[in-house]
ZAMARGU-4260 file (C-alpha; in steps of 0.2 Angstrom, whole numbers, plus 5000, padded with zeros to 4 digits):
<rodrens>
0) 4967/5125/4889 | 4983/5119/4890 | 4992/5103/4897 | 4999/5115/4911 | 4981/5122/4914
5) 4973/5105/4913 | 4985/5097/4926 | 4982/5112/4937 | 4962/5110/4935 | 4963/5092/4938
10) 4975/5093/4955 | 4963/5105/4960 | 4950/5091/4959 | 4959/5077/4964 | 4962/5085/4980
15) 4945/5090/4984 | 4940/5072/4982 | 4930/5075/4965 | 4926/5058/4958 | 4936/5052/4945
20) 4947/5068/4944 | 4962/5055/4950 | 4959/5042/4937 | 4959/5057/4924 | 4973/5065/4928
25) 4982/5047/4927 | 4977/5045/4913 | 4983/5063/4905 | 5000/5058/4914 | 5002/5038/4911
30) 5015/5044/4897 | 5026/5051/4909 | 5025/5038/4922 | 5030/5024/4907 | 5044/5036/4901
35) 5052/5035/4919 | 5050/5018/4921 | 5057/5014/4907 | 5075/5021/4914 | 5071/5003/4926
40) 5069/4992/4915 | 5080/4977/4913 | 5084/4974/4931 | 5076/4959/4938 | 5056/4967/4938
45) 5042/4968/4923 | 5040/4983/4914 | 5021/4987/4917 | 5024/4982/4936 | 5036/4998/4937
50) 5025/5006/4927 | 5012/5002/4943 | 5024/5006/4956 | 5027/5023/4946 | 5008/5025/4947
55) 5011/5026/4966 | 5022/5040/4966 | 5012/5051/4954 | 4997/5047/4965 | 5008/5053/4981
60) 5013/5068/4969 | 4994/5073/4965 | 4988/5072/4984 | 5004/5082/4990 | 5006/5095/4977
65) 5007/5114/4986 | 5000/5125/4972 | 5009/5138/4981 | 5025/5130/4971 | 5030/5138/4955
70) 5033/5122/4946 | 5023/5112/4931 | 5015/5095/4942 | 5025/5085/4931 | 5042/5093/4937
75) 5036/5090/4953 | 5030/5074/4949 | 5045/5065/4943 | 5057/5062/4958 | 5043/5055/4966
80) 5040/5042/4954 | 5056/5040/4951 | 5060/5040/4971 | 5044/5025/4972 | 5053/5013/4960
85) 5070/5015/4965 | 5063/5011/4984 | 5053/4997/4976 | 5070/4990/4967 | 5081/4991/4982
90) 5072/4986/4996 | 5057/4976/4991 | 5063/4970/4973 | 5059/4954/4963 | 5062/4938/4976
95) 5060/4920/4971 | 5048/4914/4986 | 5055/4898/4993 | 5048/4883/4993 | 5049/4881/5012
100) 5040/4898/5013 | 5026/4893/5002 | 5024/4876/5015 | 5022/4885/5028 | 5008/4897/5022
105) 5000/4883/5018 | 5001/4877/5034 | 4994/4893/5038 | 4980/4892/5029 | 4975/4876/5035
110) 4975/4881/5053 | 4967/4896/5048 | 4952/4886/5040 | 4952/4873/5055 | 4949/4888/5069
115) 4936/4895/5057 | 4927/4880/5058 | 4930/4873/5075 | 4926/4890/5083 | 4919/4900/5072
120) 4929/4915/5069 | 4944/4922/5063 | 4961/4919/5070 | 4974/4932/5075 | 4990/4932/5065
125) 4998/4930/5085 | 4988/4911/5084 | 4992/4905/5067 | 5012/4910/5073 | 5008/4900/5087
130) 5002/4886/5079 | 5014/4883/5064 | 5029/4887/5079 | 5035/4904/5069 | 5036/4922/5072
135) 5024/4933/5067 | 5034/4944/5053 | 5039/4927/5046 | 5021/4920/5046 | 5014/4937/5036
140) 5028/4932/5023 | 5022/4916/5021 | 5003/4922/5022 | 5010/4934/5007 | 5019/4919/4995
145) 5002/4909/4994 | 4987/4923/4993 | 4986/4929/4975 | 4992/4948/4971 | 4982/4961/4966
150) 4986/4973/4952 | 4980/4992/4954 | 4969/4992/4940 | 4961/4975/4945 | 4946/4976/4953
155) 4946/4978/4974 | 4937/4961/4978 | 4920/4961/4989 | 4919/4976/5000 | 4928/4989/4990
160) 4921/4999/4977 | 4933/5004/4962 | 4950/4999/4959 | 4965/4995/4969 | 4974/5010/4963
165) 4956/5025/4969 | 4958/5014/4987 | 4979/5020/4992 | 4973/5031/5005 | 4978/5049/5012
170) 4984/5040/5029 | 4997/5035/5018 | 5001/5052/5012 | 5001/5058/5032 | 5010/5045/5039
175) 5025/5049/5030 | 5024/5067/5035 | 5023/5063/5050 | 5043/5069/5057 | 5057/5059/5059
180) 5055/5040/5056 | 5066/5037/5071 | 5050/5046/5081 | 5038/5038/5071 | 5047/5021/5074
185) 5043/5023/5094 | 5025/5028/5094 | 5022/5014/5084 | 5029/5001/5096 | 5019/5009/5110
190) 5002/5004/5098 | 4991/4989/5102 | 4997/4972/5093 | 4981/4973/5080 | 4988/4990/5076
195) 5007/4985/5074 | 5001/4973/5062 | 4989/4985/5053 | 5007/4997/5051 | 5015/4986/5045
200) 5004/4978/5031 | 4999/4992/5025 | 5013/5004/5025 | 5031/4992/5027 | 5022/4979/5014
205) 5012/4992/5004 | 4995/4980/5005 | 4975/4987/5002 | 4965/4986/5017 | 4957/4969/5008
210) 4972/4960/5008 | 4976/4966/5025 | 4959/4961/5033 | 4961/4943/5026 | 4979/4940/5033
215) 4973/4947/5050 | 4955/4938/5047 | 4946/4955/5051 | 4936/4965/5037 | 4940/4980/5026
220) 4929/4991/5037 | 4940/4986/5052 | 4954/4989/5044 | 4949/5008/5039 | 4943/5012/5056
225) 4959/5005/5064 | 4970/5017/5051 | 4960/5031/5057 | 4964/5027/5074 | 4981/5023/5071
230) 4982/5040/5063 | 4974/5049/5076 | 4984/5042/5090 | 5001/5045/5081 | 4996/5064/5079
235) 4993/5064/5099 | 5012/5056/5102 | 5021/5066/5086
</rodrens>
């Protein structure tokens, strides 16, 4: 069988939900994904982490391939790698987090830990703002500078089987299909204020469903059922 053939099989797979077919098919094209990168490297971020980001983009290219197109996956592949690290290098790139942003989610933390304990339960992203005297947005920056980042090959944490890199969902996949972002900008201000917040994590900041759960102090479960929602109600509006 060739390489072609392989692919072919494996996309096949992959998008049939087959266990494992994505981490194969990774693994037959990690060579291709470090070859891109590569073209990156030297500008302000680590080598494997572009390699990492380029995973992104082929795992975007396995759920999306049309086998209708007459075209090798990996030509298909390549501007959508390529596209994911030159999004990731102009507008997310390498930023020294400030020392005043660090203070603050440590501020954060401690409020967060205080309501737990005084009250028993989680507080919303809209209290901790409140309390440290902040906006939102600027508080799930700080919220970001303190929690530790996962890679997606580390393992997902307590309530996620696998790795970070089986969990990138096909929400992700649809929500960017989804028409116009201009359209897609409205019906999500017309969402609830857990949703907004869900959006954003998990598709302006690119976080798993664990890392969003924590900063909004809901669990992973949550978090998936919301994205289903989410999605749900966006196909009503779009």
């Amino acid at each position: 069988m060739s390489d072609v053939q392989r692919n072919l099989l494996l996309l096949e797979n992959v998008q049939k939900g087959e266990e494992g077919a994505l981490e194969e098919l990774m693994q037959e094209n990690i060579g291709l994904v470090k070859s891109i990168a590569l073209r990156y490297k030297g500008r302000g971020t680590d080598y494997e982490d572009l390699v990492q980001i380029g995973c992104i983009g082929m795992i975007k290219a396995a759920r999306s391939f049309d086998f209708t197109y007459k075209t090798t996956f990996s030509t298909y592949a390549v501007p959508l790698i390529a596209g994911e690290i030159r999004r990731y290098l102009r507008d997310d790139g390498p930023i020294k987090v400030s020392r005043t942003l660090r203070k603050l989610g440590a501020e954060a933390m401690r409020e967060q830990e205080r309501i737990r304990k005084e009250e028993g339960r989680e507080p919303r992203i809209s209290e901790l703002a409140k309390c440290c005297a902040v906006g939102e947005e600027e508080l799930v920056q700080a919220l970001e500078a303190v929690y530790p980042v996962h890679s997606l090959y580390e393992a997902a944490g307590k309530g996620e089987d696998g790795r970070l890199l089986d969990l990138l969902p096909e929400e992700d996949e649809q929500l960017e299909k989804i028409t116009d972002r201009l359209a897609l900008r409205q019906a999500v201000s017309e969402l609830g204020e857990l949703q907004r917040q869900i959006v954003y994590l998990r598709y302006d900041k690119e976080l798993s469903q664990e890392q969003t759960g924590r900063i909004l102090g809901i669990s992973q479960v949550k978090v998936s059922r919301e994205e289903k929602k989410i999605i749900e109600e966006l196909r009503k509006k779009l």
